[in-house]
N, C-alpha and C positions, 0 to 999 in steps of 0.2 A: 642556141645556148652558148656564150663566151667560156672560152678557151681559158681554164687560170694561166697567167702570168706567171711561167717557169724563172724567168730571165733575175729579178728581182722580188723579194717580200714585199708585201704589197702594206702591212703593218707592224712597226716592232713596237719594242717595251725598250727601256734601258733601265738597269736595278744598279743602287750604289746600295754601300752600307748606312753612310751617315755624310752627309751636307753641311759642313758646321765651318769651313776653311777653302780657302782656293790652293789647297795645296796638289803636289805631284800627282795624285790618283783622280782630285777632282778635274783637274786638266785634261785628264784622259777623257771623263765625261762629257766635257764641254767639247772634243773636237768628236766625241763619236756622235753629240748633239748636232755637229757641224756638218756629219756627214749624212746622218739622219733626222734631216729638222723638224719632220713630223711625229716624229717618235713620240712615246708617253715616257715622265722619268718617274721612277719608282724609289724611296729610301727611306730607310728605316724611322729619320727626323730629319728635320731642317728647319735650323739654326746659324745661315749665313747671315755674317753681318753684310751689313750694307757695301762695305767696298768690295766684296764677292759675289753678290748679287746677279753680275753681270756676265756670270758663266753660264746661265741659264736664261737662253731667249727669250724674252718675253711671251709668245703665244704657248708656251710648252708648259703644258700640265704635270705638276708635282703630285704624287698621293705619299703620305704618310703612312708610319703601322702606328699602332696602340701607344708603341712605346713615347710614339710625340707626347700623349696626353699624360705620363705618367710623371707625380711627383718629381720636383730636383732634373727633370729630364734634360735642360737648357743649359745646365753646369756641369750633371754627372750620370749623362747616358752612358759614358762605358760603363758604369754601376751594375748597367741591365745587360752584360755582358750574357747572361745563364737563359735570358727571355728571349732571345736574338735569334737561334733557330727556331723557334716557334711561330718569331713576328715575320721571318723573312717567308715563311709559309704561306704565310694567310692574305697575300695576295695575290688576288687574281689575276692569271695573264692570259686565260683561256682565250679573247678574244684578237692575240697577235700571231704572228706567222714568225718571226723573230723577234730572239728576246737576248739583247749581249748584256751580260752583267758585268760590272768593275767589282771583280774580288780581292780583298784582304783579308777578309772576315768570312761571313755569310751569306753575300749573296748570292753566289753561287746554286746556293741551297733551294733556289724558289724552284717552285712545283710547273710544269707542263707535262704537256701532251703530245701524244706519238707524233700529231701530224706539226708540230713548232718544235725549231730548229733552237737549240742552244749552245750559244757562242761563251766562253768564257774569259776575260780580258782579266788573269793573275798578276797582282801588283806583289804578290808573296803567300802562300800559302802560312797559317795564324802561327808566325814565328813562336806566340809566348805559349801555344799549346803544342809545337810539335820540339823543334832543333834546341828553342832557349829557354823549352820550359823552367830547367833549372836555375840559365842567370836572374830569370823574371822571379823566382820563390825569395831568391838571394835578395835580390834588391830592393822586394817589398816586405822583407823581413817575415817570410811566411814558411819557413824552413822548416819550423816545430808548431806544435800547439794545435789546437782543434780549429782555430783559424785558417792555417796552415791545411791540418787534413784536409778537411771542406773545398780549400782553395783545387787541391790536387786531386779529389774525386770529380768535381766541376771541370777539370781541365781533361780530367780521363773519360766523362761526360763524352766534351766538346771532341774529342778526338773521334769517336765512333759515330759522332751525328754528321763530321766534318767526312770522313772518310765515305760513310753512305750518299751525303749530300755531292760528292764529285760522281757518283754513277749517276747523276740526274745530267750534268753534262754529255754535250753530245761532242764540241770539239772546245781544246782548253790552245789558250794564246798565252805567252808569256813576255816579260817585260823586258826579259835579256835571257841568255843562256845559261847563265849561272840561274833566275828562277827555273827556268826550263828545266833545269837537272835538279831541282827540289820536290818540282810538281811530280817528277819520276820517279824520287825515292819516296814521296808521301804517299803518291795515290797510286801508280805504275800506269799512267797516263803520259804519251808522249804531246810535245806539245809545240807551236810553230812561234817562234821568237816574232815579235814585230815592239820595235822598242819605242816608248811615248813618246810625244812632242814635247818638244822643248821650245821656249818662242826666242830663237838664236835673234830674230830681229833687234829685240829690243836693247841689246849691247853693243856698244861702238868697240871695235876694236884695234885701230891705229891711235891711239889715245898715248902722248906720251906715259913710261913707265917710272913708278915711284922707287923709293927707296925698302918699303913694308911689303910684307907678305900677307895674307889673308885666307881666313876660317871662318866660313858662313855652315852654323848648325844651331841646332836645338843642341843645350847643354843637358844631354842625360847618356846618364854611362858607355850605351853600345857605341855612342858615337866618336868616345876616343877623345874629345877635346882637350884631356888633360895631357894626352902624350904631347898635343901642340905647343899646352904652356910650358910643360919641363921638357921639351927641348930646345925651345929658345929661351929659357932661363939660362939654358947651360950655351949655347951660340950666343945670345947676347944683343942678336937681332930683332930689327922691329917687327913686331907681329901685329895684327887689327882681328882679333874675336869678335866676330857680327851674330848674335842666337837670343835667346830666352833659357831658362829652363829651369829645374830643381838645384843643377849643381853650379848654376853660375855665381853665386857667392862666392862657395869653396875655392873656385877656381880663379876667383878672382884675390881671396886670400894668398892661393896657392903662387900668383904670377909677378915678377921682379916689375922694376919701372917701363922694360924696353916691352911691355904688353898692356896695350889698349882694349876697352871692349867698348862694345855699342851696344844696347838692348834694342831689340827689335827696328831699328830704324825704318821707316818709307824705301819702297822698293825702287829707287831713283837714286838711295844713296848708297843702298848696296849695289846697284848697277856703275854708282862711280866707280866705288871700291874698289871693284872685282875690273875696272876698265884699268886703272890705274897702276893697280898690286904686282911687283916683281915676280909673286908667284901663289899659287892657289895651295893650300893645305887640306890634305885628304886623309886624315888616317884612318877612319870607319869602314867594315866590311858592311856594303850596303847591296841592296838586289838590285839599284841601277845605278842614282846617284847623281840625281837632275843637273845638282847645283857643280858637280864637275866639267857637264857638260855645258853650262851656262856660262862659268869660267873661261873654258876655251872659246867660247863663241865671243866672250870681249879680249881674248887675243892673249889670256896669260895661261904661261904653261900649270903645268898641274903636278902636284909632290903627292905620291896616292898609297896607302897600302894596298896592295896587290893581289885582292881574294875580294871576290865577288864583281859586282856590275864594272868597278874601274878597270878590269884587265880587261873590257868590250869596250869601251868610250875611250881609252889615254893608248898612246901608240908610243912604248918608249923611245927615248931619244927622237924622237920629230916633234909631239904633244906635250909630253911629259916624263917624270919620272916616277918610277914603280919601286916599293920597298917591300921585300918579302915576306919581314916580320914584323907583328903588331908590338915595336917596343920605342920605347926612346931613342936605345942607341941606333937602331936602324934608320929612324926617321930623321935624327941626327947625322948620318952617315950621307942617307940622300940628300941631303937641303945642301949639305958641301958639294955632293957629287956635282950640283946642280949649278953652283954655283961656279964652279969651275968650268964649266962645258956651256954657260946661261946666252952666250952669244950664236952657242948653234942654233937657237929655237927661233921662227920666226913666227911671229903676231897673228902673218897674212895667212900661214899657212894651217898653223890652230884653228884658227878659225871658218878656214874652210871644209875642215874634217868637221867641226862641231856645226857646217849647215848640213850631214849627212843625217841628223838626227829632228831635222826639222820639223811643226806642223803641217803642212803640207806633205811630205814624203809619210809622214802617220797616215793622213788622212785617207791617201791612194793607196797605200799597202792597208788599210784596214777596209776599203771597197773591195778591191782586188782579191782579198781573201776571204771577205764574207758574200760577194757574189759565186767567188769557185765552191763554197760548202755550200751553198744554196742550191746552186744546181747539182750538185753532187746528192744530194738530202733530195730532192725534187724525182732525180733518176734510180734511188734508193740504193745507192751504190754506200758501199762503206767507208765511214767520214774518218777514221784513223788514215 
């Protein structure tokens, strides 16, 4: 009779929410895919376009839940926001030994068994149902009305199905320390930081330096973009706004001549950009904050507000610089600081902090950590 295989799981699962972008969370997928290529991936739908296509190996089996098949699915699956603990349920993982889920949402939530270890890989615990339930009422105009009510029993819902759904976790990973210290006041789970890949390769960073500064985001409120434009409406300097979003009209109303914007450009010309740019603009409190770390990886310092993922990625005065308060005048204040002191920063040096957050360094700390809870889980030892 053969011996099981203590050393390593011998099958996993990987569970995402939803598949529909190669953005920062899917990236995480694609290298836990890298590390586990036989794995099965599980998500809610999927709706990659084709130029995303390619974060999922070709032999790797996809399964969907229900909500694939549901009306309008392909445009407005967060609609089925209230169906989502229900669908992340109803699949089956009884046949893996390890199952790491990418949570921002729900996945978390999926169902096993005594003897399958689960790994949780937190991108943020559901900001709009716990810390911003309020800015998100505000913003979608759901403050009053029976609309409104609805909105807020669904979200008082989602809090007690979310909160149960983390005791199904057996060990929670987080994406910086600042989530780490979220996952603790949500659910009172401690949690082992291992922060994502970033692909630093893809940026040069001895590129001579231009005369503009540069803001790559989606244009919606949390992200701050308008402190960008009124403060260099009031400096007077060249700015470049690289995003999409709801508010970028307004903001584009909102900005004098010395502000450019690009919609969505090909990821070659924001890699110019950002190789090029005097200096990268950050005012967003974000939970990690890819694109700051991408910045320094092509060699430009970083102007950041100073609460959340940036105070772990920006090193003031070597990387960047840090502003305390989410306002105009402060971020006003830094861009001078910065400008005055712009000769201390050097290029070669940025950029060698920003290989500290590489794919490859992901990859090994996320082996290294899910073989030690493996055997840990194997010897039935306690995985806190």
């Amino acid at each position: 009779m053969l011996e099981p295989n203590l050393d390593q799981p011998a099958t996993t699962a990987v569970v995402h929410e939803w598949l529909v972008s190669r953005a920062g969370s899917e990236k995480v997928v694609e290298q836990m895919l890298a590390v586990y290529p036989q794995a099965d991936l599980f998500s809610l739908v999927e709706f990659l376009p084709d130029d995303a296509r390619g974060l999922i190996p070709a032999n790797t089996q996809v399964q969907t839940s229900f909500i694939q098949q549901l009306p309008w699915a392909r445009r407005h699956f967060r609609q089925y926001l209230p169906l989502m603990p229900l669908a992340i349920e109803q699949f089956d993982l009884s046949a893996y030994d390890l199952v790491l889920s990418s949570n921002h949402a729900v996945a978390k939530g999926v169902l096993t068994r005594p003897h399958q270890l689960h790994i949780s890989y937190v991108h943020t615990p559901i900001r709009y149902a716990w810390d911003l339930q309020q800015q998100y009422l505000q913003q979608a105009g759901l403050t009053s009305g029976l609309k409104g009510a609805l909105t807020r029993f669904m979200l008082h819902y989602l809090r007690l199905w979310d909160v149960a759904a983390a005791h199904r976790v057996d060990c929670f990973v987080a994406n910086s320390r600042f989530v780490a210290q979220r996952i603790w006041k949500t659910y009172r789970r401690p949690a082992t930081v291992i922060y994502p890949p970033v692909a630093v390769d893809r940026f040069r960073w001895h590129q001579p330096r231009d005369e503009f500064y540069l803001t790559v985001s989606r244009c919606v409120p949390y992200k701050r973009v308008d402190l960008s434009v009124q403060a260099f409406n009031q400096l007077g300097l060249p700015l470049v706004v690289i995003g999409d979003g709801p508010a970028m009209d307004s903001l584009q109303r909102l900005a004098k001549s010395n502000i450019t914007f690009l919609r969505n450009p090909p990821d070659s010309v924001v890699s110019e950009y950002m190789e090029r740019c005097r200096g990268f603009i950050f005012p967003a409190e974000e939970d990690f904050g890819i694109t700051v770390v991408e910045a320094q990886a092509a060699g430009a310092p970083v102007i950041a507000y100073g609460r959340g993922g940036c105070t772990e990625t920006v090193q003031p005065g070597k990387t960047g610089v840090l502003f305390q308060y989410q306002t105009v005048d402060h971020l006003i204040d830094a861009v001078r600081a910065f400008e005055a002191n712009r000769s201390q920063f050097s290029a070669e040096l940025i950029r060698r902090h920003a290989e500290t957050f590489s794919a490859p360094r992901f990859r090994q700390q996320l082996l290294t950590y899910v073989n030690d809870k493996w055997l840990q889980f194997q010897r039935g030892d306690a995985l806190e």
